[in-house]
C-alpha positions in Angstrom: 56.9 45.6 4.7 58.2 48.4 7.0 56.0 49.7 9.8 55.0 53.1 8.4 52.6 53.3 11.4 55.7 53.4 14.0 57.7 55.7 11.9 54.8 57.8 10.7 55.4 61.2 12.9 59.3 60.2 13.3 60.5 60.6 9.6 60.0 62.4 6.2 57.7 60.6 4.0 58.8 61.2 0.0 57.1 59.0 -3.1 58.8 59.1 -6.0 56.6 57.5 -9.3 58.5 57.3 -12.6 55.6 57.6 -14.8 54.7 54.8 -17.4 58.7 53.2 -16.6 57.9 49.2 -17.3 58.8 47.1 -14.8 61.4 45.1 -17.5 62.8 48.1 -19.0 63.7 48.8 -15.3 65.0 45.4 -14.8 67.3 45.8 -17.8 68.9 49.3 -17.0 69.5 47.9 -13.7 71.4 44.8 -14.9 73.3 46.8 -17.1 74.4 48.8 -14.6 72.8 52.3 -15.9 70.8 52.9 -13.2 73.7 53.0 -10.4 71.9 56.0 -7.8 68.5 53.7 -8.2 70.7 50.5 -7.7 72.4 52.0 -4.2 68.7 52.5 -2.8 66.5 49.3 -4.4 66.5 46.4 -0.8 68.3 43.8 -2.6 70.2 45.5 -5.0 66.7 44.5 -7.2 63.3 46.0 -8.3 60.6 43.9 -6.8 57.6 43.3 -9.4 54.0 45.0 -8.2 50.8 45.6 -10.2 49.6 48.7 -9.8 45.9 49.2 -8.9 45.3 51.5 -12.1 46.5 52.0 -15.7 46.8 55.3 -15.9 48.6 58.1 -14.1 45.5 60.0 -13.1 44.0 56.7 -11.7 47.0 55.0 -9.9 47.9 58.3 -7.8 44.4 58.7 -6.3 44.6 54.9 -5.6 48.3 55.8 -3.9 47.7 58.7 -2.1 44.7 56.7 -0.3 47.0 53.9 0.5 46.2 51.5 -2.3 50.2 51.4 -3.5 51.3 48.5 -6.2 50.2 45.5 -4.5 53.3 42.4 -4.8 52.9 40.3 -7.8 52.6 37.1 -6.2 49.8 35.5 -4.5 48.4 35.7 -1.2 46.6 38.2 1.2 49.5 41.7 1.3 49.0 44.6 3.5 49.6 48.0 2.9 51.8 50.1 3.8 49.3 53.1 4.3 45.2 52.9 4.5 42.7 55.3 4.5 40.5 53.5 6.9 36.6 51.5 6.0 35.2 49.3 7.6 35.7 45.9 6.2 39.6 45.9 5.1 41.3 43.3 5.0 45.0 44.5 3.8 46.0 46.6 7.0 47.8 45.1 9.5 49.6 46.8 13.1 52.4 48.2 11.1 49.6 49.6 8.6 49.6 53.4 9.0 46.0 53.6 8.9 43.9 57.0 8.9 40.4 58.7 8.9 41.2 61.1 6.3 40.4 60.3 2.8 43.9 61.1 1.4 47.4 60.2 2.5 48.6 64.5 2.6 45.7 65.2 4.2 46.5 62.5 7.1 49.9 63.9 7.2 49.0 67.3 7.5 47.0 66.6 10.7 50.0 65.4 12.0 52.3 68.2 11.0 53.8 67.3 8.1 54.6 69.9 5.1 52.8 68.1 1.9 54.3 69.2 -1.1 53.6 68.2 -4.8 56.7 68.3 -7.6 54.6 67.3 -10.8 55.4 66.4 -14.3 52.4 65.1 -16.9 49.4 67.2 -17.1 47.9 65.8 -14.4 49.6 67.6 -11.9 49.8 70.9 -14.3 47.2 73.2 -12.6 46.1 74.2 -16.0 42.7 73.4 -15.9 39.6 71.8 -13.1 41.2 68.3 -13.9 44.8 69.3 -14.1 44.5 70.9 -10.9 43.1 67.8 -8.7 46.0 65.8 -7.5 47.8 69.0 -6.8 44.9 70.7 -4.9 45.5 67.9 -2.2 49.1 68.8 -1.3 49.7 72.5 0.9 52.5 73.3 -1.8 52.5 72.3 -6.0 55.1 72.8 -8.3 54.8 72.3 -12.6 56.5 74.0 -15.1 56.4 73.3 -18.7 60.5 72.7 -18.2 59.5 69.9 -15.7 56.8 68.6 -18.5 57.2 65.6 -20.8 58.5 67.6 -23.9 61.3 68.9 -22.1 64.9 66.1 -22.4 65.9 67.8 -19.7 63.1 67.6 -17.3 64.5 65.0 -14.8 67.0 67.8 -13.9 64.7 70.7 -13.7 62.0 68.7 -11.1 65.3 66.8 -8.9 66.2 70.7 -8.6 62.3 72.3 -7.9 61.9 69.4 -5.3 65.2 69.7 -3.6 64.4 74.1 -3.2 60.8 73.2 -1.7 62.5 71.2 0.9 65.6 73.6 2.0 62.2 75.8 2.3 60.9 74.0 4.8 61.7 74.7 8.5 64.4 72.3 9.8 62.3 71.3 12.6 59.1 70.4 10.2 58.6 66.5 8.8 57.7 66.9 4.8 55.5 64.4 2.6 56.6 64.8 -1.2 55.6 63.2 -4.0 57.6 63.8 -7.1 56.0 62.4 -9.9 58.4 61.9 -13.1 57.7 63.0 -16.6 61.2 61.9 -18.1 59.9 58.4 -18.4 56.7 59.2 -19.9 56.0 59.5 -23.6 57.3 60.9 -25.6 60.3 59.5 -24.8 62.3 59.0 -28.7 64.4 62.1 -28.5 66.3 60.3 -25.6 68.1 58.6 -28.4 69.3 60.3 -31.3 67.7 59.4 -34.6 64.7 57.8 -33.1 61.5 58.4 -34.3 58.8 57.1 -32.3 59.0 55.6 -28.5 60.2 52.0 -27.8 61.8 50.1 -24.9 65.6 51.6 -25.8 63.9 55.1 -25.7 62.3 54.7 -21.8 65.4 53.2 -21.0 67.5 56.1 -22.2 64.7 58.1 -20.4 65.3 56.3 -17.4 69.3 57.1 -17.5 68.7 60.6 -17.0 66.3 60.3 -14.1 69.2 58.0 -12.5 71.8 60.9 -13.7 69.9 64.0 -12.0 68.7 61.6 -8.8 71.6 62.7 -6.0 70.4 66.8 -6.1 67.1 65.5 -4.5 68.7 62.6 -2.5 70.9 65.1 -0.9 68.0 67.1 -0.6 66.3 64.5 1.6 68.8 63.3 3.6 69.7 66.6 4.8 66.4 66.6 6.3 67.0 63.7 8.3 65.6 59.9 7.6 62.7 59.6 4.8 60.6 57.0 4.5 61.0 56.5 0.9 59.0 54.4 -1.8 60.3 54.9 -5.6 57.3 52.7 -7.9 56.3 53.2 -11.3 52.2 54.2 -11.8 52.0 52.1 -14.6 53.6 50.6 -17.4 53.2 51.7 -21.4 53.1 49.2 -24.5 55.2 50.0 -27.6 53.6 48.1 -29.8 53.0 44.4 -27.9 50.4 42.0 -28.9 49.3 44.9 -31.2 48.9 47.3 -28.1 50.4 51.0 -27.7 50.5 53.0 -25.1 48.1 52.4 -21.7 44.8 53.1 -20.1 44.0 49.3 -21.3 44.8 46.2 -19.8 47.9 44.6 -21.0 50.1 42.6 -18.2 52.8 45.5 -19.2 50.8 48.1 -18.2 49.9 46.8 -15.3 53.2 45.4 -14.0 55.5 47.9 -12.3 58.4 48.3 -10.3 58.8 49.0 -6.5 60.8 49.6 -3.8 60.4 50.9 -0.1 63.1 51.6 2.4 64.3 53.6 4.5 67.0 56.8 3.5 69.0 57.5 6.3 70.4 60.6 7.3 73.7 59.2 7.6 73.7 57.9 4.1 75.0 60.4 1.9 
């Protein structure tokens, strides 16, 4: 784990969720080598396996932005990278970045930082009280049908939306954004001509384009200096498994994700 409370205040802080991507459909684009701008960032060269603390996007991001991020999928006592303090934790540790606030942008805002929200299911859409919830908690929020799930080219409108809100930002001013994929969210089947109805080949096509459109927002970031930078799915989807579609359920799919955390220099581009 890295010590977010030592670099907390020092770097940008960006969270990238690819919504519903499967942990083995991510896997498997990697291996293949079709995921080559997520393979030059992933510790390792590799996704590590996490559950996610929800199955459903609405869920998992108000676990996330309170610090409850896709715990490891291995045994044993993990702590967190962030924590919205109560008493009686047991998953913080000293490099824990832990808070008083409720929510990790409002923590970050105390300390200075820009928050800014690039969204892409109707979660984030602002089009209604619940659609406008997860947005509300960030100073800045960006959706546009264009950025939505119905749109194949959506990965390249939100890379672009989230790379203007940070040349926006004063030079001198440390951001916290959380881009929140639609690409990899159903419907996915018009990723690959001919299909009619979402599969694993469909979220892996998906996934391809998020992968092709990545470097505008990369370049984005690391002209801003280092990032802190964690790139997880929210949950998984079923296509069908054990007689189970989509999520909101529990199905070891659904609740197995991929993860990664590191560190974006500057000096990387």
């Amino acid at each position: 784990m890295l010590n977010a409370c030592g670099l907390i205040g020092t770097v940008n802080v960006a969270l990238i969720t690819l919504d519903s991507l499967r942990y083995d459909v991510a896997v498997a684009a990697l291996e293949a080598g079709e995921t080559p701008n997520l393979a030059a960032l992933l510790p390792g060269g590799v996704w590590e396996e996490r559950h996610s603390p929800s199955s459903f996007t609405y869920a998992a991001h108000h676990a996330f932005l309170s610090g409850f991020l896709p715990t490891p999928a291995r045994p044993g006592r993990h702590p967190r990278l962030f924590a919205a303090a109560f008493e009686g934790s047991r998953s913080t540790s000293p490099q824990t970045f832990t808070f008083e606030e409720a929510t990790l942008p409002q923590a970050l805002a105390n300390r200075g930082y820009h928050t800014v929200c690039v969204g892409g299911v109707g979660f984030f859409n602002g089009r209604s009280a619940l659609g406008s919830v997860l947005p509300s908690l960030f100073a800045e929020a960006h959706w546009s049908p264009a950025g939505g799930v119905k749109n194949p080219d959506s990965a390249t409108v939100q890379m672009r939306v989230a790379a203007e809100a940070l040349e926006a930002v004063p030079a001198d001013q440390k951001t916290f954004l959380l881009l929140n994929i639609a690409a990899t969210h159903t419907p996915t089947h018009f990723y690959v001509p001919g299909a009619r109805q979402d599969s694993v080949e469909t979220q892996r096509a998906a996934l391809r384009t998020v992968d092709a459109a990545l470097p505008v927002f990369l370049n984005a970031l690391r002209s801003r200096g280092d990032t802190l930078l964690i790139i997880c799915a929210d949950h998984g989807t079923c296509f069908g498994e054990d007689g189970y579609h989509g999520h909101r359920l529990a199905h070891p799919l659904v609740w197995t994700v991929p993860y990664a955390e590191l560190i974006l220099r500057e000096t990387d581009a």
